[in-house]
PDB file of N, CA, C and O in Angstrom:
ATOM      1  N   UNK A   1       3.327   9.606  32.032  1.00  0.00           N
ATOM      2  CA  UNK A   1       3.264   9.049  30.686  1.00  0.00           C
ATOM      3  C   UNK A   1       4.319   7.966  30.575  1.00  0.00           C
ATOM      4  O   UNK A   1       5.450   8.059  31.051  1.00  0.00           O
ATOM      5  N   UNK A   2       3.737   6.701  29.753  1.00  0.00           N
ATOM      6  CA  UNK A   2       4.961   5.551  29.942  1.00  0.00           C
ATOM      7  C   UNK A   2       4.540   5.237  28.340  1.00  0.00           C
ATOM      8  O   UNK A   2       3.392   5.175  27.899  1.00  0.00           O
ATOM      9  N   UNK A   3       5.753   5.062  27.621  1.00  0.00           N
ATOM     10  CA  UNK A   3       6.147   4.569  26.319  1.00  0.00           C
ATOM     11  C   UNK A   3       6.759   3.066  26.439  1.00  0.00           C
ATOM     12  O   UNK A   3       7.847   2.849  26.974  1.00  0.00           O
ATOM     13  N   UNK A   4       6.060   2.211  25.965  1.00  0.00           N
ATOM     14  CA  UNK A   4       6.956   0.730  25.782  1.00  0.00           C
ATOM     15  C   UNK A   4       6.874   0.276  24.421  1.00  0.00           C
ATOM     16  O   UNK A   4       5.929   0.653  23.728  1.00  0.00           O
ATOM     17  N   UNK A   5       7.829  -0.555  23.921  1.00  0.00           N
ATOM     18  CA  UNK A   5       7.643  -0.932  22.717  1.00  0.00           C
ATOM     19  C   UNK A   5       7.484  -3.000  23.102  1.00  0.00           C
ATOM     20  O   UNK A   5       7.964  -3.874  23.824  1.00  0.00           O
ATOM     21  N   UNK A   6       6.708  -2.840  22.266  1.00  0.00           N
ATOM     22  CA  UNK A   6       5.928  -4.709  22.366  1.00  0.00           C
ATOM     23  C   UNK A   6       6.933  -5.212  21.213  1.00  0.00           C
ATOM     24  O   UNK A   6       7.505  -4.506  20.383  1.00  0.00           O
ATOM     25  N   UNK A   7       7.004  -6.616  21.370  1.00  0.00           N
ATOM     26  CA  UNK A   7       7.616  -7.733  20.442  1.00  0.00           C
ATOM     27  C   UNK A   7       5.767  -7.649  19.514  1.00  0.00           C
ATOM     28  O   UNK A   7       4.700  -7.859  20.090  1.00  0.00           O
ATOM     29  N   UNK A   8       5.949  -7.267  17.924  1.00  0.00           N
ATOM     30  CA  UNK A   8       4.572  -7.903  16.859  1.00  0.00           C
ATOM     31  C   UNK A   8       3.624  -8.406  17.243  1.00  0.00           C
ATOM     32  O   UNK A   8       2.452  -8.135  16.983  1.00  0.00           O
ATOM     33  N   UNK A   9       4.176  -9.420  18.094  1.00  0.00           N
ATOM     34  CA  UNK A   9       3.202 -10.984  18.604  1.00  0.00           C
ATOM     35  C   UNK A   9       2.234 -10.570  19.623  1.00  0.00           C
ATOM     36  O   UNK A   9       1.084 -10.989  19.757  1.00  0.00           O
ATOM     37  N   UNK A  10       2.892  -9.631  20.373  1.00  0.00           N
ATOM     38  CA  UNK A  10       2.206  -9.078  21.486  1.00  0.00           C
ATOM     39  C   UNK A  10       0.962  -7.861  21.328  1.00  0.00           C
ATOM     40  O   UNK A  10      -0.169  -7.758  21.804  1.00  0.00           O
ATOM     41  N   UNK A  11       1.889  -6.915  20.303  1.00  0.00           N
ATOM     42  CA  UNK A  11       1.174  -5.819  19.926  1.00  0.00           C
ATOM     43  C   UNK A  11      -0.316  -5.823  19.287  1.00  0.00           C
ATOM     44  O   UNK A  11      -1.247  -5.032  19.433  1.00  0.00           O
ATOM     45  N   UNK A  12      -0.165  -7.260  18.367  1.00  0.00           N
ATOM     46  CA  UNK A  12      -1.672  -7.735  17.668  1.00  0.00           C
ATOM     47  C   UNK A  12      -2.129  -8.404  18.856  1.00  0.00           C
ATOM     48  O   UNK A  12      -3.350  -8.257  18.922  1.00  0.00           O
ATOM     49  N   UNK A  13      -1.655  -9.123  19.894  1.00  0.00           N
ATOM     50  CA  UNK A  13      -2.763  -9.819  20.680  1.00  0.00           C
ATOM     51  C   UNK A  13      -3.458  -8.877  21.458  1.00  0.00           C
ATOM     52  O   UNK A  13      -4.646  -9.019  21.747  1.00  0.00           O
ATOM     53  N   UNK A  14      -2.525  -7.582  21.936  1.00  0.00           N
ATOM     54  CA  UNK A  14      -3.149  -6.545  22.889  1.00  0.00           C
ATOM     55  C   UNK A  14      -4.420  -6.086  21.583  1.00  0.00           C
ATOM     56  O   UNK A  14      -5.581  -6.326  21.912  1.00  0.00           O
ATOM     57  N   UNK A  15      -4.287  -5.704  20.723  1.00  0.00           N
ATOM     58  CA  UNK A  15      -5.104  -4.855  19.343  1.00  0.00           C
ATOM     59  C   UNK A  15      -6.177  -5.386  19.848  1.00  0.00           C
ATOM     60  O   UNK A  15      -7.107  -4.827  20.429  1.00  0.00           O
ATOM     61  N   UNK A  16      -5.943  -6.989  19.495  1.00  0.00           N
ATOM     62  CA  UNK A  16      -6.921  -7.839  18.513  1.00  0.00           C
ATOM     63  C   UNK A  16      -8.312  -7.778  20.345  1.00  0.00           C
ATOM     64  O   UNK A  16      -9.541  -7.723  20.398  1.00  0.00           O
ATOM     65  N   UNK A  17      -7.420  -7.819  21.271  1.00  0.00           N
ATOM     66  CA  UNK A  17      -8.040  -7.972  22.222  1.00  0.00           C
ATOM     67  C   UNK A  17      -8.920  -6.918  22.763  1.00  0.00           C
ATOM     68  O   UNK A  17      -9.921  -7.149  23.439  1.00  0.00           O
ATOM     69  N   UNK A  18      -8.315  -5.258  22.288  1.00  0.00           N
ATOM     70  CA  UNK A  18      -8.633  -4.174  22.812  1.00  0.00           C
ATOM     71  C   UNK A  18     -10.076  -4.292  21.598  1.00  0.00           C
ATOM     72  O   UNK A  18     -11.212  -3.963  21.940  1.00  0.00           O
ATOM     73  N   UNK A  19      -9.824  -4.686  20.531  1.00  0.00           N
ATOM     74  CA  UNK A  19     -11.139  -4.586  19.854  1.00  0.00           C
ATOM     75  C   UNK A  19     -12.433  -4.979  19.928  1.00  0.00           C
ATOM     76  O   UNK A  19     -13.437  -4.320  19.659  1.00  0.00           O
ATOM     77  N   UNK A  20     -12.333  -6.252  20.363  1.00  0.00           N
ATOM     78  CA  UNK A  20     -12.755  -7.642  20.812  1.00  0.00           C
ATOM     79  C   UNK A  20     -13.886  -6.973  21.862  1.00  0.00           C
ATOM     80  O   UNK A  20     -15.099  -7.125  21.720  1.00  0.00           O
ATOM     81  N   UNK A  21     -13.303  -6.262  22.861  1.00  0.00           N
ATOM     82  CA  UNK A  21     -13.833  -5.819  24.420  1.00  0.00           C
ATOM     83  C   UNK A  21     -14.120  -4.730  23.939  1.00  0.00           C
ATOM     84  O   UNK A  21     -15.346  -4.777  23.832  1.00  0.00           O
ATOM     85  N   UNK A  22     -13.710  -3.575  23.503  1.00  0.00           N
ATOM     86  CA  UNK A  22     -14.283  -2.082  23.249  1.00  0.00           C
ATOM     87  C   UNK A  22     -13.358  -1.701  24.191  1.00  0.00           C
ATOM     88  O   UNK A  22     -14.065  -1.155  25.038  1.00  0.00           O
ATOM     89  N   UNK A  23     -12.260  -1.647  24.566  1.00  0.00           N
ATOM     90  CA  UNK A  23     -11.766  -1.508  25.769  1.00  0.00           C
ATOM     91  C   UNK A  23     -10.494  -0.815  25.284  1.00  0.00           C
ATOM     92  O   UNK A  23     -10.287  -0.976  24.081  1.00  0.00           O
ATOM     93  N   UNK A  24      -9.627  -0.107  25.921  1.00  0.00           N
ATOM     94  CA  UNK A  24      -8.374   0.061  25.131  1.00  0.00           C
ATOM     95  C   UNK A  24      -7.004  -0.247  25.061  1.00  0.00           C
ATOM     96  O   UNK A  24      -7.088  -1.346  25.608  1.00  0.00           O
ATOM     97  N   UNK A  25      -5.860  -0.130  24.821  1.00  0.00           N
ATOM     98  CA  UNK A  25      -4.691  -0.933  24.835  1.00  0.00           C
ATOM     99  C   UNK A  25      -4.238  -0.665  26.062  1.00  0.00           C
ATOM    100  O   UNK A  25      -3.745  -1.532  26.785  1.00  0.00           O
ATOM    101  N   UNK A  26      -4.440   1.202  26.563  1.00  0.00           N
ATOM    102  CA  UNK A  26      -3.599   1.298  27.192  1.00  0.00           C
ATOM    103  C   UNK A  26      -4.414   0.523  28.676  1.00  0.00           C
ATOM    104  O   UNK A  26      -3.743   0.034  29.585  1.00  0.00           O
ATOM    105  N   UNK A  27      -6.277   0.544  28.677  1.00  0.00           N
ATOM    106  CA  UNK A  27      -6.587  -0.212  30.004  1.00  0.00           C
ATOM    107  C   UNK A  27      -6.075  -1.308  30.340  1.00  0.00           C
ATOM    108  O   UNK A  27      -6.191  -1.608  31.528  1.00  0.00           O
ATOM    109  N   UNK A  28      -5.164  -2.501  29.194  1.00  0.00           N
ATOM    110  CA  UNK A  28      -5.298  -3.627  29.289  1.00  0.00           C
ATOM    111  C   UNK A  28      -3.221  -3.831  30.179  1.00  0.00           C
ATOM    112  O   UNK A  28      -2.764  -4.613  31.012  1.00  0.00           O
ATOM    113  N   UNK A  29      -2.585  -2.628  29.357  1.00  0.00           N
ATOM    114  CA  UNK A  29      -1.924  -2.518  30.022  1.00  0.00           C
ATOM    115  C   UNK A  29      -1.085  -1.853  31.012  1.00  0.00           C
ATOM    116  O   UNK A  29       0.113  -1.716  31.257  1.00  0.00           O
ATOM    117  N   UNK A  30      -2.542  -1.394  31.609  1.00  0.00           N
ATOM    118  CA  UNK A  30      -2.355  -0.518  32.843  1.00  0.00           C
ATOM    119  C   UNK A  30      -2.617  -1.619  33.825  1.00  0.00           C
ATOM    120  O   UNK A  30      -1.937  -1.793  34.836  1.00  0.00           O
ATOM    121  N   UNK A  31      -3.826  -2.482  33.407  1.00  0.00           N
ATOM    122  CA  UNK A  31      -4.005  -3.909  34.438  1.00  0.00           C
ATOM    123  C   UNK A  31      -3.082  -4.746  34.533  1.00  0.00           C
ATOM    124  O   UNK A  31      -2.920  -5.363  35.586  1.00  0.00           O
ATOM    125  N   UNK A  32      -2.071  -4.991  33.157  1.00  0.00           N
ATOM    126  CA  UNK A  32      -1.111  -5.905  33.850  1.00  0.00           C
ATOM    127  C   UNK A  32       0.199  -5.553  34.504  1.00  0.00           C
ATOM    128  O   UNK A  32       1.114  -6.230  34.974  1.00  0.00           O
ATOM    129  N   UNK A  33      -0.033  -4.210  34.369  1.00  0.00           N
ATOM    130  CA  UNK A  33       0.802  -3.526  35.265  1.00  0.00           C
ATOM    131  C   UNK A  33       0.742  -3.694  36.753  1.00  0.00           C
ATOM    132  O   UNK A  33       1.732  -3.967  37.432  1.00  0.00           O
ATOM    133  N   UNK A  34      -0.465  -3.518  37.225  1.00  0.00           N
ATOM    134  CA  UNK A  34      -1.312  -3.387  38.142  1.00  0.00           C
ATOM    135  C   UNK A  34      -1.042  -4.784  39.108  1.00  0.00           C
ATOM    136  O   UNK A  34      -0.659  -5.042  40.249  1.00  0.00           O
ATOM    137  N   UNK A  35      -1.532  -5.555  37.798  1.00  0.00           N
ATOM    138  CA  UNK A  35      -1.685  -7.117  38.562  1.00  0.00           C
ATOM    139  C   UNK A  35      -0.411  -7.888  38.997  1.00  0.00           C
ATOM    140  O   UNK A  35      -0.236  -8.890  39.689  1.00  0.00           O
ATOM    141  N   UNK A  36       0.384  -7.071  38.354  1.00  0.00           N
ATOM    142  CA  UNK A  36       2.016  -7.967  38.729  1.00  0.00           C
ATOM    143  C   UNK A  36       3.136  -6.674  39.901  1.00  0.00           C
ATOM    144  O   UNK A  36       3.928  -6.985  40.790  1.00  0.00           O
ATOM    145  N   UNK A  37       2.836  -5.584  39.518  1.00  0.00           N
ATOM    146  CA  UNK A  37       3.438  -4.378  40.041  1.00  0.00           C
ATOM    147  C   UNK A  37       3.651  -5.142  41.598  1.00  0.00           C
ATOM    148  O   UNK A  37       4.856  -5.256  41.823  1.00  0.00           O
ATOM    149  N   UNK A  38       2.705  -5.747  42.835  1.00  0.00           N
ATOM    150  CA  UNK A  38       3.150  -5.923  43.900  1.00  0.00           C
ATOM    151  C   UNK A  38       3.457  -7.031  43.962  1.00  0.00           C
ATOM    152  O   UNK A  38       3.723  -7.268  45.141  1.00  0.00           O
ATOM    153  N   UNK A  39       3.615  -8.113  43.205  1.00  0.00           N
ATOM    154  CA  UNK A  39       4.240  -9.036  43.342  1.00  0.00           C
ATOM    155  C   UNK A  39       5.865  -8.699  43.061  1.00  0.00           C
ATOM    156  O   UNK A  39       6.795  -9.297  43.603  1.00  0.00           O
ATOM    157  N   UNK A  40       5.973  -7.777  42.243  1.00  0.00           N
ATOM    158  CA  UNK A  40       7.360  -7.322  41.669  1.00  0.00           C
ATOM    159  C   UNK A  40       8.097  -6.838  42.789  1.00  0.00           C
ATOM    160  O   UNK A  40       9.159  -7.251  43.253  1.00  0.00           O
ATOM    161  N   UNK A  41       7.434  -5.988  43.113  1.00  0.00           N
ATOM    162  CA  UNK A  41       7.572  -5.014  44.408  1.00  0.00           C
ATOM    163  C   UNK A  41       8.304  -6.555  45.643  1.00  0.00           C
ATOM    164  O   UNK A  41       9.484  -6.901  45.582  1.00  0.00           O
ATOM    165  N   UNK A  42       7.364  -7.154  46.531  1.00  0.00           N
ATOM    166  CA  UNK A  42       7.309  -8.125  47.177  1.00  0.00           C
ATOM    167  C   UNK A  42       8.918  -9.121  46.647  1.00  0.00           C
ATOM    168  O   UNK A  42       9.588  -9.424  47.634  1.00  0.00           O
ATOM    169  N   UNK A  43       9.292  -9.419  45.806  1.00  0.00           N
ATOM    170  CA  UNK A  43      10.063 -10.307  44.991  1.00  0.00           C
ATOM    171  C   UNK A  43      11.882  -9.390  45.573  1.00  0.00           C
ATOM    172  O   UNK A  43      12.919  -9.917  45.975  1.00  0.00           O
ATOM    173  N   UNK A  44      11.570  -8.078  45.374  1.00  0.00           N
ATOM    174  CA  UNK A  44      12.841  -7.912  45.205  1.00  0.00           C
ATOM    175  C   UNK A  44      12.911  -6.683  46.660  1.00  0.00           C
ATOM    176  O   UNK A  44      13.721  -5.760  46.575  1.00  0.00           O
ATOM    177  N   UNK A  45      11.961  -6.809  47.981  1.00  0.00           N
ATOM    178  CA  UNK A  45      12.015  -6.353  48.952  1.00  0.00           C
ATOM    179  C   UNK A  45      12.605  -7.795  49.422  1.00  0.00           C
ATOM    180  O   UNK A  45      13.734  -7.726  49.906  1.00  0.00           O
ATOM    181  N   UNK A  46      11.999  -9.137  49.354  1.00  0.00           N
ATOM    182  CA  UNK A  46      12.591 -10.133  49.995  1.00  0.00           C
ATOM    183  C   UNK A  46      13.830 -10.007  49.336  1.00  0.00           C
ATOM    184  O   UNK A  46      14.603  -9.740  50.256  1.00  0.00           O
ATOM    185  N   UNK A  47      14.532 -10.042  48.204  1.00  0.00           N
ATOM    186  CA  UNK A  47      15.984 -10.083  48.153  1.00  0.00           C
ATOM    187  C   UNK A  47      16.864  -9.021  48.667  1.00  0.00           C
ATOM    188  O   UNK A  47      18.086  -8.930  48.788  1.00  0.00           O
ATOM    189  N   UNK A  48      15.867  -8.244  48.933  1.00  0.00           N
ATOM    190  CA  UNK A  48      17.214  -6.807  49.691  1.00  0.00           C
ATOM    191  C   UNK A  48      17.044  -7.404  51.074  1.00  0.00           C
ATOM    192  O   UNK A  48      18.054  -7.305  51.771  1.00  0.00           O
ATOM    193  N   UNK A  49      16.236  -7.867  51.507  1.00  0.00           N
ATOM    194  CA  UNK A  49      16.575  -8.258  53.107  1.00  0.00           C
ATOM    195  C   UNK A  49      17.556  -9.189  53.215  1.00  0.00           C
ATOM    196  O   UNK A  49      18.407  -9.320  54.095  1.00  0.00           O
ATOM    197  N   UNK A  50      17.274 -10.076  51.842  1.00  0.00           N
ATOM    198  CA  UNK A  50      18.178 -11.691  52.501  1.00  0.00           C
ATOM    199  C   UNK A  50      19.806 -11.404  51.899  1.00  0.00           C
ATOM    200  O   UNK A  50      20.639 -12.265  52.182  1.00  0.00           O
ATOM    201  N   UNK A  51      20.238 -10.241  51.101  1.00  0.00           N
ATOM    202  CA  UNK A  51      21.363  -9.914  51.376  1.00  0.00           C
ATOM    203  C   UNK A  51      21.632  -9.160  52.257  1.00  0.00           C
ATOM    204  O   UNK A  51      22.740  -9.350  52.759  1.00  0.00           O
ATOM    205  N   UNK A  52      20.868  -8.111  52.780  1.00  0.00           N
ATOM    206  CA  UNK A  52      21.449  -7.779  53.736  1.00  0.00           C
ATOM    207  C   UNK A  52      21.471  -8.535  55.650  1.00  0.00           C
ATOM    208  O   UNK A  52      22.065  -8.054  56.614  1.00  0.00           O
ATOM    209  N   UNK A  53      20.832  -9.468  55.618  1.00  0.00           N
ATOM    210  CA  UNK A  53      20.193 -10.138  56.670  1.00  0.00           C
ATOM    211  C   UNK A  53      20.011 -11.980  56.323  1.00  0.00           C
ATOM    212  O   UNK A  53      19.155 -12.779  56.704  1.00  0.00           O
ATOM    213  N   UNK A  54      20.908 -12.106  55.677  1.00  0.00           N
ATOM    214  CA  UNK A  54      20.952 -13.846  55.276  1.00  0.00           C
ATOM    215  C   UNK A  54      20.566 -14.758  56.935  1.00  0.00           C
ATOM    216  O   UNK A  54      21.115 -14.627  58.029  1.00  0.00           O
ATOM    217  N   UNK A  55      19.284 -15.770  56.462  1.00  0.00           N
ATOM    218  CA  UNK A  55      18.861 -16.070  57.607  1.00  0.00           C
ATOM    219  C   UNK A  55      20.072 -17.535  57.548  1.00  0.00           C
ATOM    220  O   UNK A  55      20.980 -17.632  56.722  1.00  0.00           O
ATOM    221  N   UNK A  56      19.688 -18.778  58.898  1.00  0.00           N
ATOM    222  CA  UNK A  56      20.050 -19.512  58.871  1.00  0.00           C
ATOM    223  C   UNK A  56      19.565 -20.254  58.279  1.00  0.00           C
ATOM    224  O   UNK A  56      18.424 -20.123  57.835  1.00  0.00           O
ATOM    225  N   UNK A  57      20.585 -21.639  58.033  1.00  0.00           N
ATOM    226  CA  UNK A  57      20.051 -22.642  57.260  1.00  0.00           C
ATOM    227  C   UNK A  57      19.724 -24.034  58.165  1.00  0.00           C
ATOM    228  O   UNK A  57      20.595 -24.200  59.019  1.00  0.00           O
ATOM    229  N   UNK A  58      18.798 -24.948  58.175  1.00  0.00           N
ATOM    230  CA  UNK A  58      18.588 -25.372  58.817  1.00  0.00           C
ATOM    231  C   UNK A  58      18.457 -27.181  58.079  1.00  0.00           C
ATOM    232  O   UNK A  58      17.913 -27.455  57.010  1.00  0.00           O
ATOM    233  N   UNK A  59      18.937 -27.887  58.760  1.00  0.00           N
ATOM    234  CA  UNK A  59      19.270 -29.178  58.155  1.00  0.00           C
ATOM    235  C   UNK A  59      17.563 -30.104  58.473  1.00  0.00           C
ATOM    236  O   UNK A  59      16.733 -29.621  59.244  1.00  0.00           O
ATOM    237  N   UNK A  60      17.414 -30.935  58.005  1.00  0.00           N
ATOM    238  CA  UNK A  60      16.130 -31.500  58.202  1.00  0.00           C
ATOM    239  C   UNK A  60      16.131 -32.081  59.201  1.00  0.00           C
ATOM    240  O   UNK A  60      15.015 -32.434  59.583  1.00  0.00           O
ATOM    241  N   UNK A  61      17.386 -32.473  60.128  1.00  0.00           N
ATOM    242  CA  UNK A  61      17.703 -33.634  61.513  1.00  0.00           C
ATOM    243  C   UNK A  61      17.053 -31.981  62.132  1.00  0.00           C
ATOM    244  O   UNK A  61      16.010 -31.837  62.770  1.00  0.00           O
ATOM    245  N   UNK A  62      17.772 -31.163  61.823  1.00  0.00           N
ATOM    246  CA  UNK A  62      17.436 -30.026  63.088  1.00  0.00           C
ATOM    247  C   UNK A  62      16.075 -29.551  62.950  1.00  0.00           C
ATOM    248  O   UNK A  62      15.598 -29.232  64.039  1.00  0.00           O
ATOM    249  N   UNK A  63      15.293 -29.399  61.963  1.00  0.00           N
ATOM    250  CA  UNK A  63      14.146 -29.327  61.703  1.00  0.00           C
ATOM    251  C   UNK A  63      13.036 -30.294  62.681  1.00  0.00           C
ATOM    252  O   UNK A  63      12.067 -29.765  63.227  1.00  0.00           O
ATOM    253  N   UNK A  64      13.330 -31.733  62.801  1.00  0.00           N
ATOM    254  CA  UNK A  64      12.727 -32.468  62.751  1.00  0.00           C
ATOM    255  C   UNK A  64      12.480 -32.300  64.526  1.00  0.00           C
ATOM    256  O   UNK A  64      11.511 -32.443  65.273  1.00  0.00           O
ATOM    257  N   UNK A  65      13.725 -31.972  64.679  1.00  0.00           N
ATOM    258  CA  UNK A  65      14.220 -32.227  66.689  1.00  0.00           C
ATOM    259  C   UNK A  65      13.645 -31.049  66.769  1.00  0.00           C
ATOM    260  O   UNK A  65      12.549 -31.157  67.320  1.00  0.00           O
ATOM    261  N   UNK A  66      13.977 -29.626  66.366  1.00  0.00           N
ATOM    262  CA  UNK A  66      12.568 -28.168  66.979  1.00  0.00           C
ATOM    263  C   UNK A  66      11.659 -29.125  66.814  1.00  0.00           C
ATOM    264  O   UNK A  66      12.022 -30.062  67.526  1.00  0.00           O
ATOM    265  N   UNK A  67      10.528 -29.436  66.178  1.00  0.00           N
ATOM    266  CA  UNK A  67       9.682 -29.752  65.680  1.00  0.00           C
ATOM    267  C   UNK A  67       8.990 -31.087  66.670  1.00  0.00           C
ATOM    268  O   UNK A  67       7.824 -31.257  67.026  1.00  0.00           O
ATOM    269  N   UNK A  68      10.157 -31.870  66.918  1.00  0.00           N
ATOM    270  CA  UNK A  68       9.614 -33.118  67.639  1.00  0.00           C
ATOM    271  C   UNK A  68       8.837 -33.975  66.938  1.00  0.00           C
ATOM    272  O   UNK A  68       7.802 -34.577  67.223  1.00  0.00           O
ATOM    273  N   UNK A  69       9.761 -33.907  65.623  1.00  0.00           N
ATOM    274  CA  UNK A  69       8.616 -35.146  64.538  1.00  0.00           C
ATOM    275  C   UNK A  69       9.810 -36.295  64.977  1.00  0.00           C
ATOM    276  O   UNK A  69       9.720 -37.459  64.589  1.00  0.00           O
TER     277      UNK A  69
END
């Protein structure tokens, strides 16, 4: 069970929307849960690596010479 409280603005657009569709508040925000949850996920697995594992930095001359542009 998850309790959130919405900013007004939000709460009537979810309503107005759940009415609209026949659909209900909580499907609409179980999907945007859904739809962002592994990007969230993804976002802050790359920041635990790059503090613990900071890669190198690489200048565009050195870029260019790997590269052979």
């Amino acid at each position: 069970m998850l309790a959130i409280r919405l900013d007004p603005e939000i709460e009537k657009r979810l309503e107005e929307l759940a009415r609209k569709t026949g659909r209900t508040k909580t499907f609409y925000a179980r999907e945007a849960i859904l739809e962002h949850l592994e990007d969230l996920e993804d976002v802050y697995l790359a920041e635990e690596r790059l503090v613990k594992r900071p890669g190198k930095i690489y200048s565009a001359e050195e870029v260019k010479r790997e590269l052979d542009l």
